[in-house]
C-alpha positions as CSV (number, residue, x, y, z in Angstrom):
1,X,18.8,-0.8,1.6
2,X,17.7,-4.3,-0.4
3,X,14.7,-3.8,-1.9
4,X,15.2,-6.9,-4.7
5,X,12.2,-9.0,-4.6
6,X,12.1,-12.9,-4.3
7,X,12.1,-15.3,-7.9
8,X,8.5,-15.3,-8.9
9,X,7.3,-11.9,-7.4
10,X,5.3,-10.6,-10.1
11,X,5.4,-6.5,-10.3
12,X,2.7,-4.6,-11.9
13,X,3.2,-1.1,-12.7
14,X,-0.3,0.8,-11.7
15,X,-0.1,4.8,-12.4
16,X,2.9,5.5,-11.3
17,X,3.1,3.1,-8.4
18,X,4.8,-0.7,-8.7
19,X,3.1,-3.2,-6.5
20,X,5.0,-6.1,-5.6
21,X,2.7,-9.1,-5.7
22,X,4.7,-12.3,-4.5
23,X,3.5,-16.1,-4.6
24,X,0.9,-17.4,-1.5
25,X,2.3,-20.3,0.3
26,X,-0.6,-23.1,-0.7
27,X,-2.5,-25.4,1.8
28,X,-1.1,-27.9,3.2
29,X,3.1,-26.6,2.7
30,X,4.1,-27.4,5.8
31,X,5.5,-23.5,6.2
32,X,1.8,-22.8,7.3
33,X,2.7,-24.9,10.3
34,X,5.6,-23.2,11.4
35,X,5.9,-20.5,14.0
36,X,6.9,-17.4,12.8
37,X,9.8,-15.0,14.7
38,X,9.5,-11.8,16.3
39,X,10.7,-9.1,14.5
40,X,13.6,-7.3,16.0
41,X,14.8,-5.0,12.9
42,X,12.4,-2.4,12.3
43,X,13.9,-1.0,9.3
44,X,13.9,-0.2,5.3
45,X,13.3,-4.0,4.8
46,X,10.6,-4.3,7.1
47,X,8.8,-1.4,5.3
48,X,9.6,-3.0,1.9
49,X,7.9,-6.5,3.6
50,X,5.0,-4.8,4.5
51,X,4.1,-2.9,1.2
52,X,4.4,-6.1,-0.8
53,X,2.0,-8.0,1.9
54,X,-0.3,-4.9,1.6
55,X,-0.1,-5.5,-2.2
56,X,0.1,-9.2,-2.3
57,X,-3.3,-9.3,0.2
58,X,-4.7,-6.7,-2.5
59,X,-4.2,-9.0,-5.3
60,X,-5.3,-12.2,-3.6
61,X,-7.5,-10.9,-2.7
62,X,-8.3,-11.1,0.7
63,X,-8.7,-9.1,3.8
64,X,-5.6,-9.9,6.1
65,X,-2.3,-11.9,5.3
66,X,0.8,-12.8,7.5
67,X,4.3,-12.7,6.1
68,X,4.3,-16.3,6.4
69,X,1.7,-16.8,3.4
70,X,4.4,-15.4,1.6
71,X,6.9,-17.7,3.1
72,X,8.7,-14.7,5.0
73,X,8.6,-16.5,8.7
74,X,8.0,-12.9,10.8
75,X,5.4,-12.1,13.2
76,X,4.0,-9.3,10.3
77,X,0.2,-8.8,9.6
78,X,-1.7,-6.6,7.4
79,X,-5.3,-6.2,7.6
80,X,-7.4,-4.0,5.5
81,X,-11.4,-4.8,6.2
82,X,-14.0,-4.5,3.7
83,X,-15.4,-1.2,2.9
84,X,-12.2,0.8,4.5
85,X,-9.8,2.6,3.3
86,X,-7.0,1.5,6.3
87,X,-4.4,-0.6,5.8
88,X,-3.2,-1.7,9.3
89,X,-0.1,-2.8,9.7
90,X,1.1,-5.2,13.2
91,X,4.2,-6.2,13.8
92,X,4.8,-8.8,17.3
93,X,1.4,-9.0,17.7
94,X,0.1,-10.6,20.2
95,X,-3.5,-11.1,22.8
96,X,-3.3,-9.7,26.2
97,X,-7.2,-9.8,26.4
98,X,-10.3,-11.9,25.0
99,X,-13.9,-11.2,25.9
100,X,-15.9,-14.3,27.6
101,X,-18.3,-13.3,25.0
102,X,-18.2,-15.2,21.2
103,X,-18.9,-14.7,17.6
104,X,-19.8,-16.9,15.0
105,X,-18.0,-15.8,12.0
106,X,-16.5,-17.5,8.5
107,X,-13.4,-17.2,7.8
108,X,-11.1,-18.3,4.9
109,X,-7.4,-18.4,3.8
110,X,-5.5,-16.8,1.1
111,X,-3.5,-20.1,1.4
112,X,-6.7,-21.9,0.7
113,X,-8.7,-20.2,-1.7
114,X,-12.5,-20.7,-2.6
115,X,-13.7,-22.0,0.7
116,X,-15.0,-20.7,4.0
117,X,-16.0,-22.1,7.2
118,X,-17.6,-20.6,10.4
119,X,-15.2,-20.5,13.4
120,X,-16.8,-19.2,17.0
121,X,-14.3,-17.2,18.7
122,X,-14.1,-14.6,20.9
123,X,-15.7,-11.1,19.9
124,X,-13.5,-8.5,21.7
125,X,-9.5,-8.9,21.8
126,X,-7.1,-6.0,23.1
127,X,-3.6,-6.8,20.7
128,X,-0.4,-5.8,21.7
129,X,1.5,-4.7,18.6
130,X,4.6,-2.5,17.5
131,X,4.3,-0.4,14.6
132,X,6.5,0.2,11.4
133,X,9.2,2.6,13.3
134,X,8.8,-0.4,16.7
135,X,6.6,2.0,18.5
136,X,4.6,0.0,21.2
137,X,0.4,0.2,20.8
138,X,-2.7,-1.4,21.9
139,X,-5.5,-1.7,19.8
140,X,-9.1,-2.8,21.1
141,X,-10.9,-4.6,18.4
142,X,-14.7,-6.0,18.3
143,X,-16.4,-8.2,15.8
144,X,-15.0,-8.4,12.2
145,X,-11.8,-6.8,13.2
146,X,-11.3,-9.1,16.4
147,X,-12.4,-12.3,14.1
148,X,-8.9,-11.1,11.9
149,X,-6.6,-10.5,15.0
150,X,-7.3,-13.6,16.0
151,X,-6.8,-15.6,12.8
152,X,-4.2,-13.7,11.4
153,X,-2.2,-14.5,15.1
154,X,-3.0,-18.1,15.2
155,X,-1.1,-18.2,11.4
156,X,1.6,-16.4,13.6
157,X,1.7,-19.3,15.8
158,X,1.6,-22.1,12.9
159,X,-1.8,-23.0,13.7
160,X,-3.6,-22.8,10.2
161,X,-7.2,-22.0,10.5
162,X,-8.7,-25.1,9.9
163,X,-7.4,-26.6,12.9
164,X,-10.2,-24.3,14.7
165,X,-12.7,-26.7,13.2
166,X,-13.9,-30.1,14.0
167,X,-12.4,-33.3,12.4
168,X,-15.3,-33.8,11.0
169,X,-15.6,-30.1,9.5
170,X,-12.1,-29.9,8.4
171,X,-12.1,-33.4,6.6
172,X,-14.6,-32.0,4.9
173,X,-13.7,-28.5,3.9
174,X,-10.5,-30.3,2.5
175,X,-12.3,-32.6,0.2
176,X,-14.4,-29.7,-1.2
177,X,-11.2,-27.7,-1.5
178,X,-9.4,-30.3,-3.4
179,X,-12.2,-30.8,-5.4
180,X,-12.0,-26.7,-6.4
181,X,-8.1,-27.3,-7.4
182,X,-8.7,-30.0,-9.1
183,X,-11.3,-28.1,-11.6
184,X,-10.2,-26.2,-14.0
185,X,-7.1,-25.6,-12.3
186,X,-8.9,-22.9,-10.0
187,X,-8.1,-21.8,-7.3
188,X,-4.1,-22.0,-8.6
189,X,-2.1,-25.0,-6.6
190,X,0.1,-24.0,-3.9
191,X,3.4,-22.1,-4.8
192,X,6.5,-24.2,-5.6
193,X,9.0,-24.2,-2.3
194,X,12.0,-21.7,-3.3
């Protein structure tokens, strides 16, 4: 079992616990463009993967991340909505049902800090997923939830959020997100490629 971590992981020692915070993948590295590959080794180093995502989203922070953010190229999600206390974990996931119905909801990146934008997509999804030990499941999810599935999936697929927007919205949303790098040096600029 592996467990080193990645040059520029940064590991914070909290109680007794280490968390293993490693460097976001920035808007616009091209990695956010690429599709990411089932998982077919449900082992030690896929738990390891997931506990730093869990951490990494923690510190970000944010409320779902995809190993790709963290330049790992696997079809892994955590999500861990406000006001819970449950870490979810997906690995393959995928849709196998959307509702005709739709939600207006904004949504951000962890690539792409300090901005949000209102996406309408649909508001019920049924994901197929595997677990940690490759168990199979199916999860029904509704409004906040659903919103996530769906944009934590599409990073999946190497279809980076703001591509749900108009031109005209996106060109925008990048202007006023350049703008926030270029103040102060906030939010930080994307992690150098390893």
């Amino acid at each position: 079992m592996n467990l080193s971590r990645p040059a520029g992981q940064k590991k914070l020692a909290v109680g007794r616990s280490i968390l293993a915070i490693r460097p976001i993948i920035g808007f616009p590295d091209p990695r956010l463009r690429t599709i990411a590959q089932t998982v077919t080794s449900f082992d030690a180093e896929l738990q390891a993967l997931a506990a730093d995502l869990i951490d990494t989203m923690r510190a970000a922070p944010g409320i779902g991340i995809t190993a790709p953010h963290i330049g790992v190229g696997k079809r892994l999600v955590a999500i861990e909505l406000p006001a819970s206390n449950v870490v979810r974990i997906y690995v393959n996931p995928r849709i196998i049902w959307a509702s005709e119905g739709t939600i207006l909801s904004p949504e951000g990146s962890v690539s792409m800090p300090g901005v949000l934008e209102e996406i309408e997509r649909p508001a019920r999804v049924k994901v197929a997923y595997s677990d940690l030990s490759g168990a199979e499941r199916i999860e029904e999810a509704e409004s906040l939830l659903a919103v996530c599935h769906q944009h934590e999936i599409d990073q999946l697929d190497g279809i980076f959020w703001i591509l749900r927007l108009s031109r005209l919205k996106r060109d925008r949303l990048i202007r006023r997100y350049e703008k926030l790098r270029r103040g102060n040096g906030w939010p930080p600029k994307p992690a150098a490629r390893g």
